[in-house]
PyMOL CGO cylinders between C-alpha atoms (Angstrom):
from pymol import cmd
from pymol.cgo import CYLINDER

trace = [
    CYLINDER, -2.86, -16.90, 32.59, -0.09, -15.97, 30.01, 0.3, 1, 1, 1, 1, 1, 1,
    CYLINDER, -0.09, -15.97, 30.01, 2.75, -13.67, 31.34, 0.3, 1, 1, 1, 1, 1, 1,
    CYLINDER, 2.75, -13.67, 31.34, 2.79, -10.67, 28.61, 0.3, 1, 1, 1, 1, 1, 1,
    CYLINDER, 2.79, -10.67, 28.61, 5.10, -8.73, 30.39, 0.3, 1, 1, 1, 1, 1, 1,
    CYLINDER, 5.10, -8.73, 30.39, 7.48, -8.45, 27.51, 0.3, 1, 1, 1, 1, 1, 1,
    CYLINDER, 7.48, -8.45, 27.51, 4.44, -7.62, 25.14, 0.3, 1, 1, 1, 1, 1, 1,
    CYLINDER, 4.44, -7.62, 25.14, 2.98, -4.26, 27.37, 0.3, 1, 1, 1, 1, 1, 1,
    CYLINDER, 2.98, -4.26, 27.37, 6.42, -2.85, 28.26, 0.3, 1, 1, 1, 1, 1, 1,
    CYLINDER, 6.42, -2.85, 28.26, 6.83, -2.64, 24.53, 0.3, 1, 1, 1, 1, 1, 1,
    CYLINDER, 6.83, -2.64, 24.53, 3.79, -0.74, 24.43, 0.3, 1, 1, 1, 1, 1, 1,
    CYLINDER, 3.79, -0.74, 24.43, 4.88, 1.20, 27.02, 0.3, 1, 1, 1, 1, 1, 1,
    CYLINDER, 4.88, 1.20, 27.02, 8.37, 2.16, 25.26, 0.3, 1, 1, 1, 1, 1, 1,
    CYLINDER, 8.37, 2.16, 25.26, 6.47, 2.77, 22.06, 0.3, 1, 1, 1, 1, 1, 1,
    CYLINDER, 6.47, 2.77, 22.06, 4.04, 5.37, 24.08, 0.3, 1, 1, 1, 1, 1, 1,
    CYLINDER, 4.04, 5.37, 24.08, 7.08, 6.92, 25.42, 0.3, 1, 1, 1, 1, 1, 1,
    CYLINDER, 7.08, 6.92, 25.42, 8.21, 7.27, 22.16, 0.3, 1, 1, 1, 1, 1, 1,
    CYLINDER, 8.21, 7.27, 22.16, 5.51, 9.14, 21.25, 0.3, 1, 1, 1, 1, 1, 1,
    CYLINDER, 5.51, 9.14, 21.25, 5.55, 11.77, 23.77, 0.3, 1, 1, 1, 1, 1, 1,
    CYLINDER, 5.55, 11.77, 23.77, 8.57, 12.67, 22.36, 0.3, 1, 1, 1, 1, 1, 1,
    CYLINDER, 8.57, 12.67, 22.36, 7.71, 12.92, 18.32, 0.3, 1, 1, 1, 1, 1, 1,
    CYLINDER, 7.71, 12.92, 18.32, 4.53, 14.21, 18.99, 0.3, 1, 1, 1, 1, 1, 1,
    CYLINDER, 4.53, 14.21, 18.99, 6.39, 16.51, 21.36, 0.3, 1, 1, 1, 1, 1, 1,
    CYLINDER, 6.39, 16.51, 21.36, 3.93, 16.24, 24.12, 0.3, 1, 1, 1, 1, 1, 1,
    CYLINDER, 3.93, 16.24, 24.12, 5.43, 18.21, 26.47, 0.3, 1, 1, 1, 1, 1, 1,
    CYLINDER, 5.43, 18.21, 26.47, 5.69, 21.45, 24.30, 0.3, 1, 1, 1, 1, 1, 1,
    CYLINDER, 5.69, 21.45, 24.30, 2.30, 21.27, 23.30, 0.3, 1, 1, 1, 1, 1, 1,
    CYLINDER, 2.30, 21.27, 23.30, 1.03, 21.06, 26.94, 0.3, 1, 1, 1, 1, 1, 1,
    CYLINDER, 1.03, 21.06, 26.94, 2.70, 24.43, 27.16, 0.3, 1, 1, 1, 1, 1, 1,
    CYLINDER, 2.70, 24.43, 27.16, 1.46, 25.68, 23.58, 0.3, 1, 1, 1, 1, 1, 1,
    CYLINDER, 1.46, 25.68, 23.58, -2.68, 24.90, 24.08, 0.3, 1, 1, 1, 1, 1, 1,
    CYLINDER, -2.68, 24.90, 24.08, -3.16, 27.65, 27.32, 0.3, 1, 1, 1, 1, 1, 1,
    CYLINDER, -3.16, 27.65, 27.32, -1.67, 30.09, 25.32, 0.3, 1, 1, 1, 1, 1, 1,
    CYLINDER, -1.67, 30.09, 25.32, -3.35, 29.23, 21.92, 0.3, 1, 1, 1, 1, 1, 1,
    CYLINDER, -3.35, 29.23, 21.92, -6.82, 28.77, 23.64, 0.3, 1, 1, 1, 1, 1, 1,
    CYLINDER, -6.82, 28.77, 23.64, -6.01, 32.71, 25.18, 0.3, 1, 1, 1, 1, 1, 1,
    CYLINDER, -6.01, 32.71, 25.18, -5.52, 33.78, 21.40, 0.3, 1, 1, 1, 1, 1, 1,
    CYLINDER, -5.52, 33.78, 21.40, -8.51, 31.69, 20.23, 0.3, 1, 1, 1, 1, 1, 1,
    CYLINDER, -8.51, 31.69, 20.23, -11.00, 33.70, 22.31, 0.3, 1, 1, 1, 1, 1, 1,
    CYLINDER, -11.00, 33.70, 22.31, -9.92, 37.04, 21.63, 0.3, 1, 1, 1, 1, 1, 1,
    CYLINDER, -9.92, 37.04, 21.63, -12.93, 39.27, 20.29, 0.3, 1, 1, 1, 1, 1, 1,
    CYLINDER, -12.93, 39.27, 20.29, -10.95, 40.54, 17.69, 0.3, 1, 1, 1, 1, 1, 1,
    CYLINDER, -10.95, 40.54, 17.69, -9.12, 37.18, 16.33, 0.3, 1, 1, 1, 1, 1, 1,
    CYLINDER, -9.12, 37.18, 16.33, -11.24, 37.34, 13.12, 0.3, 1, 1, 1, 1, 1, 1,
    CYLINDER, -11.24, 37.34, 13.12, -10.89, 40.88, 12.13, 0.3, 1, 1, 1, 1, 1, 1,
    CYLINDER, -10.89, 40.88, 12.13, -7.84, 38.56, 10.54, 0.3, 1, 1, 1, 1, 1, 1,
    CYLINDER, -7.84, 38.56, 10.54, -9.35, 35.74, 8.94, 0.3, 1, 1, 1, 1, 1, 1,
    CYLINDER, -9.35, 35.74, 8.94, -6.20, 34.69, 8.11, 0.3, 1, 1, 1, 1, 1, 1,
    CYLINDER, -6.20, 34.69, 8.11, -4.25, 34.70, 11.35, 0.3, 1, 1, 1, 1, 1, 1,
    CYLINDER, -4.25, 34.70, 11.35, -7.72, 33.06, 12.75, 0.3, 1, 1, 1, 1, 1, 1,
    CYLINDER, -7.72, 33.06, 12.75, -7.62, 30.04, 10.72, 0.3, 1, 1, 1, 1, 1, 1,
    CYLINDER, -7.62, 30.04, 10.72, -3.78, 29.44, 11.83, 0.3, 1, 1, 1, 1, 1, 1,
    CYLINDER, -3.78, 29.44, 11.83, -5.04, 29.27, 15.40, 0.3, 1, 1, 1, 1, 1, 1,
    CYLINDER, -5.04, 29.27, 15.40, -7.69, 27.80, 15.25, 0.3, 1, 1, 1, 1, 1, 1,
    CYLINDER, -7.69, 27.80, 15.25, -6.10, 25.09, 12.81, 0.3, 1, 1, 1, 1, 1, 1,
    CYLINDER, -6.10, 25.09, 12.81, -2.67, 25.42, 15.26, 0.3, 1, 1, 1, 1, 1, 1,
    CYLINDER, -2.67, 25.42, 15.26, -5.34, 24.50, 18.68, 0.3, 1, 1, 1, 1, 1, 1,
    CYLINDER, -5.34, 24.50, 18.68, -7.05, 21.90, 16.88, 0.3, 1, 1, 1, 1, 1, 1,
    CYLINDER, -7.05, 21.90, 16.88, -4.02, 19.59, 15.90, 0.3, 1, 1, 1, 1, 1, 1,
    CYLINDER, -4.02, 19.59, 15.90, -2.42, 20.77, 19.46, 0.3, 1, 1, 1, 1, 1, 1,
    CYLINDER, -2.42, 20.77, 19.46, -5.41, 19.30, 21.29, 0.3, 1, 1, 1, 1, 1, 1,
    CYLINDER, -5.41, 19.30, 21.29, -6.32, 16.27, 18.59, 0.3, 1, 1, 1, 1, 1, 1,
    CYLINDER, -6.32, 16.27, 18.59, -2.40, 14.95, 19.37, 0.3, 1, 1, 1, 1, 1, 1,
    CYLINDER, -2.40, 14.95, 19.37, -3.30, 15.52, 23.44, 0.3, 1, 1, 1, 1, 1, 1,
    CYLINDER, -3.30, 15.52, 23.44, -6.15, 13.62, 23.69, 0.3, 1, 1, 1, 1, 1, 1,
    CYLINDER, -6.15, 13.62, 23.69, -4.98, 10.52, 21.18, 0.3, 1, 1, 1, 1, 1, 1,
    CYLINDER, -4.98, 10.52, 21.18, -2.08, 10.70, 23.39, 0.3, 1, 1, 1, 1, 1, 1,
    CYLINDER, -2.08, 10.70, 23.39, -3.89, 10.56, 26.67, 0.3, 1, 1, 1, 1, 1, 1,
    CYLINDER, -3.89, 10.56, 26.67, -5.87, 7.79, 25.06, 0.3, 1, 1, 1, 1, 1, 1,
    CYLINDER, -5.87, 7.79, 25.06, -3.27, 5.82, 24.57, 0.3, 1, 1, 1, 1, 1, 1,
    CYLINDER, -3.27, 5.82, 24.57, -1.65, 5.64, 27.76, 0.3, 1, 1, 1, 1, 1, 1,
    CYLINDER, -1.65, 5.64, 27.76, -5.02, 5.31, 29.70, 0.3, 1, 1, 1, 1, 1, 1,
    CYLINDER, -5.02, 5.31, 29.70, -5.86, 2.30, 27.40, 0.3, 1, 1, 1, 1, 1, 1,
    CYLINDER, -5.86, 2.30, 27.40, -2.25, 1.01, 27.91, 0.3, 1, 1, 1, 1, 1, 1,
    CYLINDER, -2.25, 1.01, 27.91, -2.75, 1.66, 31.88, 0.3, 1, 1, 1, 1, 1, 1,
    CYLINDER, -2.75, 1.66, 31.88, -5.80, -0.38, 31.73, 0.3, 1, 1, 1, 1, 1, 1,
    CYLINDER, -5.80, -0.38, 31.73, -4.72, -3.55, 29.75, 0.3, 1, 1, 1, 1, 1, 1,
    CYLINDER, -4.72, -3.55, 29.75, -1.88, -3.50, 32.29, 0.3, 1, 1, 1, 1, 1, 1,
    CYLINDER, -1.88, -3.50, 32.29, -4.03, -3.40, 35.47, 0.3, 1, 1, 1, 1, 1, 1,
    CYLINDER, -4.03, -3.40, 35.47, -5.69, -6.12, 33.80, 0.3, 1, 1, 1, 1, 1, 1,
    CYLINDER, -5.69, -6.12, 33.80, -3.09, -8.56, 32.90, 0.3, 1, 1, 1, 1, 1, 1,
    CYLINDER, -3.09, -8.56, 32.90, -2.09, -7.89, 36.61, 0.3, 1, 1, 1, 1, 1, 1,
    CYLINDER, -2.09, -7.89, 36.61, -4.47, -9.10, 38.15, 0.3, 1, 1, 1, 1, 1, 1,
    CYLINDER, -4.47, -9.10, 38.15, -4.94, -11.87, 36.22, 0.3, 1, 1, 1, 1, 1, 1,
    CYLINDER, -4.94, -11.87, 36.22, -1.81, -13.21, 36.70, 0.3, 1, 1, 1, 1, 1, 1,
    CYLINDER, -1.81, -13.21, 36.70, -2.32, -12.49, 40.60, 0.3, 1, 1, 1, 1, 1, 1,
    CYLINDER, -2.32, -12.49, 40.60, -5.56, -14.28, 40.40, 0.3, 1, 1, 1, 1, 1, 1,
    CYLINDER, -5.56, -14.28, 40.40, -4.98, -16.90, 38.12, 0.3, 1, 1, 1, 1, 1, 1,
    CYLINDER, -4.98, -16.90, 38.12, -7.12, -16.03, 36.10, 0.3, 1, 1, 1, 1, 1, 1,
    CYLINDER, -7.12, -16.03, 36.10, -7.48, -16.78, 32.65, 0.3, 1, 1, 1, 1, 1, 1,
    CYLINDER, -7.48, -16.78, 32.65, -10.71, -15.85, 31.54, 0.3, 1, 1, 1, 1, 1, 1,
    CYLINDER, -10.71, -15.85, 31.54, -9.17, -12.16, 30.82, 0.3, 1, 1, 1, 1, 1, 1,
    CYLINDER, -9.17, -12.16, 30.82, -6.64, -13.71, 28.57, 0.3, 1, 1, 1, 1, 1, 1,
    CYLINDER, -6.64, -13.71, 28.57, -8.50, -12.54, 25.53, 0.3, 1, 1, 1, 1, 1, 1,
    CYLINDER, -8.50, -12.54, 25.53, -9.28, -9.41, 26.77, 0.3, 1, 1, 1, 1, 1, 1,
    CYLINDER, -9.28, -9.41, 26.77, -5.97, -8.30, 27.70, 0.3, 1, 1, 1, 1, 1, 1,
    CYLINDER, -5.97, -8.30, 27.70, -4.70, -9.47, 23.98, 0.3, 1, 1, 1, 1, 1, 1,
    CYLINDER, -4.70, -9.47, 23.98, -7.66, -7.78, 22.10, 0.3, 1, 1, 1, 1, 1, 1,
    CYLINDER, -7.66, -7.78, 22.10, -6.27, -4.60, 24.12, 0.3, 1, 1, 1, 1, 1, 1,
    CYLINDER, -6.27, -4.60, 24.12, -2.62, -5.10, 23.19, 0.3, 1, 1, 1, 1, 1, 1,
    CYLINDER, -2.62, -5.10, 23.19, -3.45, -5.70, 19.06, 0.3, 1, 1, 1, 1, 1, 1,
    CYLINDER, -3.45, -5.70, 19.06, -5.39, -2.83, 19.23, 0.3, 1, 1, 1, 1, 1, 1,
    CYLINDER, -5.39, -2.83, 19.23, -2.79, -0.36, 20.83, 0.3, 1, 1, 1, 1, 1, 1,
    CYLINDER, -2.79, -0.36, 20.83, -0.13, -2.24, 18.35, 0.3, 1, 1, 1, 1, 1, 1,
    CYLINDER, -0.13, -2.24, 18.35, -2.11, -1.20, 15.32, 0.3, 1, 1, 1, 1, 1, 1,
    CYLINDER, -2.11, -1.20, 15.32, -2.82, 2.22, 16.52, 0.3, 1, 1, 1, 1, 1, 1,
    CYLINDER, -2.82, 2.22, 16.52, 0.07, 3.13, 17.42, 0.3, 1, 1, 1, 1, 1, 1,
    CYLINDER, 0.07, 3.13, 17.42, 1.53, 1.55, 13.96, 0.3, 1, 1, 1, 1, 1, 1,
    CYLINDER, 1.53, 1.55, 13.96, -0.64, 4.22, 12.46, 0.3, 1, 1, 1, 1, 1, 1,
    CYLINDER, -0.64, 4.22, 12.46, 0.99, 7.44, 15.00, 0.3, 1, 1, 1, 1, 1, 1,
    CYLINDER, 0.99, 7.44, 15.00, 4.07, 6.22, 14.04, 0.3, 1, 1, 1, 1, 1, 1,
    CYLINDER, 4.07, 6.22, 14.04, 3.83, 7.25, 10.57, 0.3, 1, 1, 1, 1, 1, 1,
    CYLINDER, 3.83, 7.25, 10.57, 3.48, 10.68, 12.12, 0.3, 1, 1, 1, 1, 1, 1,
    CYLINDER, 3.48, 10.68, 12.12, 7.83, 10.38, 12.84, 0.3, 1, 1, 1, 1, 1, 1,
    CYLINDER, 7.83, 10.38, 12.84, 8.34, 10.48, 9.47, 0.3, 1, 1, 1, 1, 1, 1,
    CYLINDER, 8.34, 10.48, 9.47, 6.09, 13.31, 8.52, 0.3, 1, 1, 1, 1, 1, 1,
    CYLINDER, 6.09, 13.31, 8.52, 9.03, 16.17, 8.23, 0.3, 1, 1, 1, 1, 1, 1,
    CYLINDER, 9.03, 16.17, 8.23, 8.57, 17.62, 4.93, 0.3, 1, 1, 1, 1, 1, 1,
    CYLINDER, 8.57, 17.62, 4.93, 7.40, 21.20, 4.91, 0.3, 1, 1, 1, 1, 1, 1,
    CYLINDER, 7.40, 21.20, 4.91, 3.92, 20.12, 3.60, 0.3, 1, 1, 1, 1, 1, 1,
    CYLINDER, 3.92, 20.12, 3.60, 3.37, 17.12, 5.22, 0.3, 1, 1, 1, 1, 1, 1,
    CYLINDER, 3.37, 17.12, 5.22, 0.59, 18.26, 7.63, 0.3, 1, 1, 1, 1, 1, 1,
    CYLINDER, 0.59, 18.26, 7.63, -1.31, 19.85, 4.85, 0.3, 1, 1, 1, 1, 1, 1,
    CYLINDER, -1.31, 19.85, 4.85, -4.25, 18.59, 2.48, 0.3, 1, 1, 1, 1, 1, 1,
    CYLINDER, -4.25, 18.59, 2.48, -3.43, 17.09, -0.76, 0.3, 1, 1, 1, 1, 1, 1,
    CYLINDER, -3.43, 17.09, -0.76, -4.17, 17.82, -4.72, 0.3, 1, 1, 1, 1, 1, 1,
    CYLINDER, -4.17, 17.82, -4.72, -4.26, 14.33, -6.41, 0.3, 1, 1, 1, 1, 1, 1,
    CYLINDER, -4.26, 14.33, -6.41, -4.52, 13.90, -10.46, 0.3, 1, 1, 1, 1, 1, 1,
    CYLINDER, -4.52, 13.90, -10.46, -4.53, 10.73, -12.24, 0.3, 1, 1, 1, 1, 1, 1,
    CYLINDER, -4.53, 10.73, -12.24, -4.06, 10.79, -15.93, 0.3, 1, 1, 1, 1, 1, 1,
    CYLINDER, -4.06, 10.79, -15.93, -5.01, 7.59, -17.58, 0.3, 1, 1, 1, 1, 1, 1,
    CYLINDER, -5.01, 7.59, -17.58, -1.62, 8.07, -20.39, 0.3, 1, 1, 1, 1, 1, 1,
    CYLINDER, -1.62, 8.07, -20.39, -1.05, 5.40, -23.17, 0.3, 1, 1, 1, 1, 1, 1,
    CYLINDER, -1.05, 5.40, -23.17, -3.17, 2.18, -23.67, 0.3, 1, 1, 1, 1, 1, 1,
    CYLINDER, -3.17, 2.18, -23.67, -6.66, 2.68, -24.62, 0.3, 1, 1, 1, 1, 1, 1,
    CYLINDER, -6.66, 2.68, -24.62, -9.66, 1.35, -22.48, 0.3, 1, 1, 1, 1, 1, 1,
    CYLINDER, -9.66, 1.35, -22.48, -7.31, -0.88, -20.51, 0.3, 1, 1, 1, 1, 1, 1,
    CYLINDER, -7.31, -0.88, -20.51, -5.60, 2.30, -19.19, 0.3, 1, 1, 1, 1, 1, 1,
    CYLINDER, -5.60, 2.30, -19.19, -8.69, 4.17, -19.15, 0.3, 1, 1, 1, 1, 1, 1,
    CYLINDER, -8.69, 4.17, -19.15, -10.60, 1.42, -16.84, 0.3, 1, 1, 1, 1, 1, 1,
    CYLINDER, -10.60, 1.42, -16.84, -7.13, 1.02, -14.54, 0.3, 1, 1, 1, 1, 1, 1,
    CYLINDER, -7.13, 1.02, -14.54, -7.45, 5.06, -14.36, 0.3, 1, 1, 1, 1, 1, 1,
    CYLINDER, -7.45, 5.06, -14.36, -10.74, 4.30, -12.60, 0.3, 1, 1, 1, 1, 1, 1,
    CYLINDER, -10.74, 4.30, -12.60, -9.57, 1.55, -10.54, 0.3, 1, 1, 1, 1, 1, 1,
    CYLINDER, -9.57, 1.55, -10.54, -7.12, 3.39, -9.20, 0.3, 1, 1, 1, 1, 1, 1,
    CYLINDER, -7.12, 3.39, -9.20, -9.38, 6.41, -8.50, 0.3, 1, 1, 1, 1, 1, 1,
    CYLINDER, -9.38, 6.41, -8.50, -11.90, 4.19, -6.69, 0.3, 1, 1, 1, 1, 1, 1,
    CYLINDER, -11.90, 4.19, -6.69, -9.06, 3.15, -4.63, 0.3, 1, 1, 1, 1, 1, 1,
    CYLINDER, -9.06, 3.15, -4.63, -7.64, 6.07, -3.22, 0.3, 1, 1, 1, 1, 1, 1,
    CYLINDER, -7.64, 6.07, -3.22, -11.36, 7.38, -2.57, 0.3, 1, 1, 1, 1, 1, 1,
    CYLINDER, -11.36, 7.38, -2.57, -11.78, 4.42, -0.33, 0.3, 1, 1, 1, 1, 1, 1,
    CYLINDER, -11.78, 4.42, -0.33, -8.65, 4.73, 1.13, 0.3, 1, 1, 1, 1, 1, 1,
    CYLINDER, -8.65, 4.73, 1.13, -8.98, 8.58, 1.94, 0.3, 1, 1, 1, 1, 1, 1,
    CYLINDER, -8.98, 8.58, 1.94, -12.90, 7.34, 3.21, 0.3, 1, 1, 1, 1, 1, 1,
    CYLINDER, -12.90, 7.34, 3.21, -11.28, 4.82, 5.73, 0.3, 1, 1, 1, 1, 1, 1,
    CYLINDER, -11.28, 4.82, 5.73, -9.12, 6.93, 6.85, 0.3, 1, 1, 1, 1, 1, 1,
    CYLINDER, -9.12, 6.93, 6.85, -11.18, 9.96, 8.02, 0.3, 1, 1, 1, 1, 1, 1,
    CYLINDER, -11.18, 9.96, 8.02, -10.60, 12.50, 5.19, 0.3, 1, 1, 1, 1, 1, 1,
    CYLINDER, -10.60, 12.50, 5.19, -12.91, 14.50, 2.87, 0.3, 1, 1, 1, 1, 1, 1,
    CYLINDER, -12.91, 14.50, 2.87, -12.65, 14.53, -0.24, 0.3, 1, 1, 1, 1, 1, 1,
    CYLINDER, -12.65, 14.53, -0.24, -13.68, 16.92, -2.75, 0.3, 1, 1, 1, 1, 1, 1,
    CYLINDER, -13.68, 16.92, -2.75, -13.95, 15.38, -6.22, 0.3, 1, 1, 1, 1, 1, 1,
    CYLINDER, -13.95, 15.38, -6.22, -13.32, 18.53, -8.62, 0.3, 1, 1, 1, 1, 1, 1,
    CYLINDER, -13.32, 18.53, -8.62, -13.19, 17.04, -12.38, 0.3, 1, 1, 1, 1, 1, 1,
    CYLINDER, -13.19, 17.04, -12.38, -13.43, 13.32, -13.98, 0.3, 1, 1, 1, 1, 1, 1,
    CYLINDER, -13.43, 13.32, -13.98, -13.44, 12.83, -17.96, 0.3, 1, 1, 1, 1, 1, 1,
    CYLINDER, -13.44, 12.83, -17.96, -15.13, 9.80, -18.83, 0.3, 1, 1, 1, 1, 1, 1,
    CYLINDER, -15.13, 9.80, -18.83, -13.14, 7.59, -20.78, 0.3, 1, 1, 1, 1, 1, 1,
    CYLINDER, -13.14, 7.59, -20.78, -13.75, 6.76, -24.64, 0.3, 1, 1, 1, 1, 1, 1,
    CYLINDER, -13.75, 6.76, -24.64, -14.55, 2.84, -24.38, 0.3, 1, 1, 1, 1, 1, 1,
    CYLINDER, -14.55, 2.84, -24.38, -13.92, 2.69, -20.41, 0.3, 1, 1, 1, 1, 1, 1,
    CYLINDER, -13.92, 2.69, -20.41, -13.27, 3.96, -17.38, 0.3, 1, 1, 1, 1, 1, 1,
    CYLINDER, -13.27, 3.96, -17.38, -11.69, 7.71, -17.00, 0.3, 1, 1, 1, 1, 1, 1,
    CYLINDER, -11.69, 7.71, -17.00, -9.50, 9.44, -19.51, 0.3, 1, 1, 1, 1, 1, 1,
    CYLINDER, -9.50, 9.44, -19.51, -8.19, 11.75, -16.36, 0.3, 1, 1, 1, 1, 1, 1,
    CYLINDER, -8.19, 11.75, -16.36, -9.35, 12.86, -12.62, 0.3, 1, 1, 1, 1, 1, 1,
    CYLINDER, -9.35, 12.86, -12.62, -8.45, 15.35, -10.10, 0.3, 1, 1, 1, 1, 1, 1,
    CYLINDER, -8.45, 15.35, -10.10, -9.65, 15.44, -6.49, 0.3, 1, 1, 1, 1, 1, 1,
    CYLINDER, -9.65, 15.44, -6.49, -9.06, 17.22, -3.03, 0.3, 1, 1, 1, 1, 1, 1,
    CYLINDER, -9.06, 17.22, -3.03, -7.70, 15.27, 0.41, 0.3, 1, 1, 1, 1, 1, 1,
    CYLINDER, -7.70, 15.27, 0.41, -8.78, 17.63, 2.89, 0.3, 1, 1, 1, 1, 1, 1,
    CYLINDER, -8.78, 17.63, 2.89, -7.10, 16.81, 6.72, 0.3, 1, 1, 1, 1, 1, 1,
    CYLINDER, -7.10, 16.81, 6.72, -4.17, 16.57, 8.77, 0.3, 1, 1, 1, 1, 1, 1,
    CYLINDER, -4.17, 16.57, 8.77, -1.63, 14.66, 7.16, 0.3, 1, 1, 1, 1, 1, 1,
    CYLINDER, -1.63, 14.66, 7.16, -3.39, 14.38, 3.63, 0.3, 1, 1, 1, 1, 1, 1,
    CYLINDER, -3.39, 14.38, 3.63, -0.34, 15.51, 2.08, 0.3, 1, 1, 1, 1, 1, 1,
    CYLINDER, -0.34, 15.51, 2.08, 2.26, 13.72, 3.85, 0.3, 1, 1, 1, 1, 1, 1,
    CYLINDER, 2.26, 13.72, 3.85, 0.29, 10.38, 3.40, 0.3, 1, 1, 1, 1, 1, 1,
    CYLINDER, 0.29, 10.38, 3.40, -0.01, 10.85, -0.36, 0.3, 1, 1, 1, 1, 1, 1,
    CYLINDER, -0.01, 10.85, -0.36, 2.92, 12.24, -1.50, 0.3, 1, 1, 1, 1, 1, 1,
    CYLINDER, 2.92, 12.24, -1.50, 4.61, 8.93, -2.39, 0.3, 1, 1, 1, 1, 1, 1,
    CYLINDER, 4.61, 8.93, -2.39, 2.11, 8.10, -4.58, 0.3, 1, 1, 1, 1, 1, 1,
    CYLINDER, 2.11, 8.10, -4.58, 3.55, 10.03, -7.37, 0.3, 1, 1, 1, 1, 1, 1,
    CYLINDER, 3.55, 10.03, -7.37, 5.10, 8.55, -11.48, 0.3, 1, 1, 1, 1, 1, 1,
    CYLINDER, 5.10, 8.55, -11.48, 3.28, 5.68, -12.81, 0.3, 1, 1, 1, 1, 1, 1,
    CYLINDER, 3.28, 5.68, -12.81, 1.15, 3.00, -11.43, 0.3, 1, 1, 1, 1, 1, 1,
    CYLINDER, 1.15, 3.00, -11.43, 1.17, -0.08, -13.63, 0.3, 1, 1, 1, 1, 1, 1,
    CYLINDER, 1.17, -0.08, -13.63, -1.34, -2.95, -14.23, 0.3, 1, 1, 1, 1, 1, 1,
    CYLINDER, -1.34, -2.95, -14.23, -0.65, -5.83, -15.85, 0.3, 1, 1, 1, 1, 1, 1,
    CYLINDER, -0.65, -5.83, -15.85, -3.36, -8.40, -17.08, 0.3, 1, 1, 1, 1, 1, 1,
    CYLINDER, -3.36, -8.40, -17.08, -4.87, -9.83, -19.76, 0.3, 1, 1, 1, 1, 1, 1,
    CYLINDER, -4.87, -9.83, -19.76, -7.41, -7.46, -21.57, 0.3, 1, 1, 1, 1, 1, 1,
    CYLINDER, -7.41, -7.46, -21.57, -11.06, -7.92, -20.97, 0.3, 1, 1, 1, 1, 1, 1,
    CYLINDER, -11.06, -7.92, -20.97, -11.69, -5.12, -24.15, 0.3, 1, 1, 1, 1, 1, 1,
    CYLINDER, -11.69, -5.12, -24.15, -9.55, -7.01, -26.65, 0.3, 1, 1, 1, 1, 1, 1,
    CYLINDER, -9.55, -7.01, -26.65, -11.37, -10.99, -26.06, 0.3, 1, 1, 1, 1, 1, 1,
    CYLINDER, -11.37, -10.99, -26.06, -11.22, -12.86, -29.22, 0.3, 1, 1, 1, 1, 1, 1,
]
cmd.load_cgo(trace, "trace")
């Protein structure tokens, strides 16, 4: 069997990594004390103050168990690959590699999280696309582009709350605005700002 030695104690520096930037340590600290406030009878004679816990517990425990996940899948594909390599045998090969592309990708994904340190970054996001200058060909890339950010909030977990599309005159959308509700939303999406371009030949002007 292949020696991927190198490979998991990547992985493993990578999860280390982690514990830090998702600050792992504090929150272990953080989620007795929030669950304490969670549960008090009176929490919601502030509805305010309860949604900040109970949004403040959720992300503290949703980072502790992806965390925990992590390492426990990492722990695995290691005991794996070790005995393999003790036994010779090869036949676990492909498992132990599914298990290592599939950490690599995750954790590609957390990652992101390091560079979420804007003030807003953790909240949801307010998108509008306006389809400016250029007739139906702007119009129908308007709707493109909606279509794509819709799937790409779908696929990545998020709700989202279409609030107002105006069709078009020939095609597509003349302008849309929509709500990313979740963790992150915001932080994700706040690049995506100025003016998205296509260029083609037009389909509406075809002699």
């Amino acid at each position: 069997m292949r020696d991927y030695s190198d490979e998991l104690a990547d992985l493993r520096r990578r999860i280390d990594e982690a514990r830090v930037y998702l600050r792992i340590e504090e929150l272990l600290l953080a989620r007795p004390q929030l669950e304490t406030e969670a549960s008090r009878p009176d929490l919601w004679d502030d509805p305010d103050l309860a949604r900040k816990i109970n949004g403040e517990l959720s992300a503290c425990t949703e980072d502790l168990e992806l965390f925990d996940q992590l390492s426990s899948r990492l722990e695995d594909a290691e005991t794996l690959h070790e005995l393999g390599r003790e036994e010779h045998d090869e036949s676990v090969e492909a498992e132990v590699e599914e298990s290592m592309a599939a950490l690599v990708s995750d954790l590609g994904e957390l990652e992101l999280r390091a560079l979420f340190t804007g003030e807003y970054d953790d909240t949801n996001a307010i998108c509008e696309i306006q389809s400016g200058e250029g007739g139906a060909d702007a119009q129908d890339w308007a709707n493109m582009l909606l279509r794509m950010f819709l799937r790409w909030a779908e696929k990545r977990g998020f709700d989202v709350e279409l609030e107002e599309v105006s069709a078009g005159n020939e095609a597509g959308i003349s302008s849309a605005t929509f709500l990313v509700n979740g963790r992150h939303a915001y932080g994700r999406l706040r690049s995506e700002h100025g003016v998205h371009r296509l260029v083609r030949i037009s389909p509406f002007n075809a002699q």
